[in-house]
N, C-alpha and C positions, 0 to 999 in steps of 0.2 A: 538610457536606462536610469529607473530612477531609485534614488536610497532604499525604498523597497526592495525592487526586482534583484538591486547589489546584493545585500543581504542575501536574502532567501538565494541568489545564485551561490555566495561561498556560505553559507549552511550547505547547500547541496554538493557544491565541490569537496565537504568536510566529510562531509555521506560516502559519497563516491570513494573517496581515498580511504574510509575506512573498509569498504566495503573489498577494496582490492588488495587490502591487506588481509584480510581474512577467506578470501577467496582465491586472490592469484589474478584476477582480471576485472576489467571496471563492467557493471553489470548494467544493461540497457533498462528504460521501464518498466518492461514487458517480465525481465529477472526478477525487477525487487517483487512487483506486484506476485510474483511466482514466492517468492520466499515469505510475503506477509499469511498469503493465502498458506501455504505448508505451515507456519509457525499457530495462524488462528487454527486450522485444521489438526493440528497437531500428531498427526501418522507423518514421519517422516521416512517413507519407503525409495528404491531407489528408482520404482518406474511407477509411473503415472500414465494412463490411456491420454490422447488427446483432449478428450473427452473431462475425464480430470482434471489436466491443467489446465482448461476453460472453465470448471468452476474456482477451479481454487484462485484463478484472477477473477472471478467474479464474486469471492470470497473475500478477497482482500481489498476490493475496491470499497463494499458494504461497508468490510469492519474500518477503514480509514475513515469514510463519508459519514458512518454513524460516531467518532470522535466528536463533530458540530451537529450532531443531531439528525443527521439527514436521513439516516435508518436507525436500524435497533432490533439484537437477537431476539428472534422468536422463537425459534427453538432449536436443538439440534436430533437428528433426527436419529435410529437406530444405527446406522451407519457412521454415526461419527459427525455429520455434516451440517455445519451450522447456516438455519436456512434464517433470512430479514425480509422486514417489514420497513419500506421506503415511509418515510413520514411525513416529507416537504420537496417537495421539488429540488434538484439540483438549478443552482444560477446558469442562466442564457451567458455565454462565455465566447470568443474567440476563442482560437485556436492555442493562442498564446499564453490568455486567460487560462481557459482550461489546464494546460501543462503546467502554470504555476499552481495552480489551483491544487493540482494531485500532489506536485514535489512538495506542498507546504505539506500538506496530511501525509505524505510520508516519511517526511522528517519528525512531525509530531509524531508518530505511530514511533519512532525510532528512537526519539527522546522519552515519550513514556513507559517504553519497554528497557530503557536503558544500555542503551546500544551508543547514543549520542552524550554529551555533556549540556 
């Protein structure tokens, strides 16, 4: 592992721990992306159709990925629901890549919102 991957691994573990403190359990990817998409969506109701909670991960992937550009609100529509416009291609990534790739934009998304130090 290199001083990168360290890093970004205890940011993440910094996440994590905060995030089970406010919660009561450490939440898998699949949760946070569930919590960016509710917070950018901002109805916070107590049920969501299936259906729902795959946009609102598909919500919070946009609004992390558009942090470096990669998308950008187009609008949101009478519903509430904020629909992007992809702008550049996401990078060709391994598996591993990729995962680091999300936990960095979600620590950023966490530090911008003031969640993180």
């Amino acid at each position: 592992m290199n001083n990168i991957d360290s890093d970004l691994q205890t940011r993440w573990w910094s996440l994590e721990a905060k995030l089970v403190e406010r919660f009561g359990k450490k939440p898998d990817m699949e949760t946070i992306l569930f919590l960016v998409g509710i917070q950018e969506f901002g109805d916070i109701r107590s049920k969501f159709t299936k259906e729902q909670k795959q946009d609102l991960m598909h919500v919070a992937v946009c609004s992390l990925f558009a942090q470096s550009g990669y998308y950008e609100l187009e609008r949101v529509d009478e519903d509430g629901w904020p629909h992007f416009n992809q702008l550049k291609p996401l990078p060709v990534m391994n598996l591993i890549e990729q995962e680091n790739f999300m936990k960095d934009h979600v620590l950023l998304y966490f530090t911008n919102n003031n969640f993180l130090d």
